[in-house]
C-alpha positions as a LaTeX table, in Angstrom:
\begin{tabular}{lrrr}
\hline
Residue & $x$ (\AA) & $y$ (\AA) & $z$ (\AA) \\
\hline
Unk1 & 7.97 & 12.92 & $-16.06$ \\
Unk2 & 7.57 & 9.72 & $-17.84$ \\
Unk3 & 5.40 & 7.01 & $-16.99$ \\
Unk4 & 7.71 & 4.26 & $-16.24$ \\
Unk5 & 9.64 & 7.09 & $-14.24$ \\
Unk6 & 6.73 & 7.90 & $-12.68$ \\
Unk7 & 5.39 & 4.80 & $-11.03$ \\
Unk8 & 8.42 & 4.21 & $-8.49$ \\
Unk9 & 8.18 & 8.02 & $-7.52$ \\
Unk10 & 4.32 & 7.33 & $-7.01$ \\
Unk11 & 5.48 & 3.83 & $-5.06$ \\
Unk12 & 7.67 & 5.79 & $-2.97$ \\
Unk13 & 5.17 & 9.19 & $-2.09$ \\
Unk14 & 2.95 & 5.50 & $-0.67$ \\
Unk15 & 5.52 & 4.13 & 1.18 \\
Unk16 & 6.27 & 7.39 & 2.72 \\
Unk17 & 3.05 & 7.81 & 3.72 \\
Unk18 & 2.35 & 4.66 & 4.92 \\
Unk19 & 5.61 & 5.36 & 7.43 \\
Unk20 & 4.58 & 8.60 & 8.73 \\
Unk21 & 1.03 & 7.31 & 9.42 \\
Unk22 & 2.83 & 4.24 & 11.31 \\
Unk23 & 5.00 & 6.45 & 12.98 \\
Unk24 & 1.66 & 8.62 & 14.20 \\
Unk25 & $-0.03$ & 5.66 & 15.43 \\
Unk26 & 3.60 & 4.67 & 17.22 \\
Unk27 & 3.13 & 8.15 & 19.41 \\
Unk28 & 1.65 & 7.62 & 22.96 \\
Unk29 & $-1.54$ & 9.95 & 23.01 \\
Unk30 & $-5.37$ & 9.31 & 24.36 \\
Unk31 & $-6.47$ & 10.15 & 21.49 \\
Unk32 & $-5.90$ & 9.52 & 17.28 \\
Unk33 & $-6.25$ & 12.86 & 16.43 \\
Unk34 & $-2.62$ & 13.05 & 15.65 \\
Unk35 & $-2.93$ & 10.77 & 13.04 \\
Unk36 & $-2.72$ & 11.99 & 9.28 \\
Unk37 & $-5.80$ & 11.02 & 7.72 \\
Unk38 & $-4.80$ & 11.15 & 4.18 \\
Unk39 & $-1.82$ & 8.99 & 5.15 \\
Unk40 & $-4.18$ & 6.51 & 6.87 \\
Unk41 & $-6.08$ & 6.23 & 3.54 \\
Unk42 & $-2.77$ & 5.90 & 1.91 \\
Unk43 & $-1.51$ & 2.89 & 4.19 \\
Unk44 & $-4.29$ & 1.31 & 4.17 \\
Unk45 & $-4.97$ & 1.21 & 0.45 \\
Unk46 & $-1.79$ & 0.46 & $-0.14$ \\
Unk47 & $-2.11$ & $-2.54$ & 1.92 \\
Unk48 & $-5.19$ & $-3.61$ & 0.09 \\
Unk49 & $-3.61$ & $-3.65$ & $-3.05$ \\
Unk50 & $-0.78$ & $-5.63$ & $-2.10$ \\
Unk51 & $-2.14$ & $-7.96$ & $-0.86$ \\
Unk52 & $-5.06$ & $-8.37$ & $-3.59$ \\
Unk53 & $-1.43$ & $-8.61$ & $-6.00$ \\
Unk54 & $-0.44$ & $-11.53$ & $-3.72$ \\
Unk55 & $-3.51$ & $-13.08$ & $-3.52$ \\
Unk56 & $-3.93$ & $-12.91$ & $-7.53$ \\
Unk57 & $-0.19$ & $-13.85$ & $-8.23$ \\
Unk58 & $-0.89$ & $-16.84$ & $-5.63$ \\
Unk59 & $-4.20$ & $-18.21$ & $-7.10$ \\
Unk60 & $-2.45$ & $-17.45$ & $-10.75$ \\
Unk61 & 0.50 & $-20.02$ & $-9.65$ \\
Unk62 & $-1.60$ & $-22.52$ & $-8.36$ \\
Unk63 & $-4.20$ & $-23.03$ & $-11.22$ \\
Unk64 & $-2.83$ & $-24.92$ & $-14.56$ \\
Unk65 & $-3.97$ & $-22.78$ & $-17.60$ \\
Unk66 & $-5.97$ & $-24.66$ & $-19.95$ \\
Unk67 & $-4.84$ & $-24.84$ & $-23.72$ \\
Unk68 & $-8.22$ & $-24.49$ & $-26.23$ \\
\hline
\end{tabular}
């Protein structure tokens, strides 16, 4: 598989993950057993990257680059 094939596949095997471990912590047991934790990892990585992308894409937009 190529690389730029290859990233939105990769995107999508997160995403996926991400869901199912949303949809484990959505089902009504004591305990969090049933929860995947390789698809915890996933989520929650995922969501650290994102938002470090917004955060850098924000701060990047707000500074004026400087011409040497």
């Amino acid at each position: 598989m190529t690389q730029p094939t290859r990233d939105p596949v990769d995107r999508m095997e997160q995403l996926s993950a991400c869901l199912r471990c949303i949809a484990d912590l959505l089902i009504p047991e004591s305990d969090l057993h049933v929860v995947n934790r390789d698809d915890m990892a996933t989520a929650l990585g995922f969501l650290v990257t994102e938002f470090e992308a917004a955060r850098t894409e924000e701060l990047a937009s707000r500074r004026p680059l400087r011409v040497a």
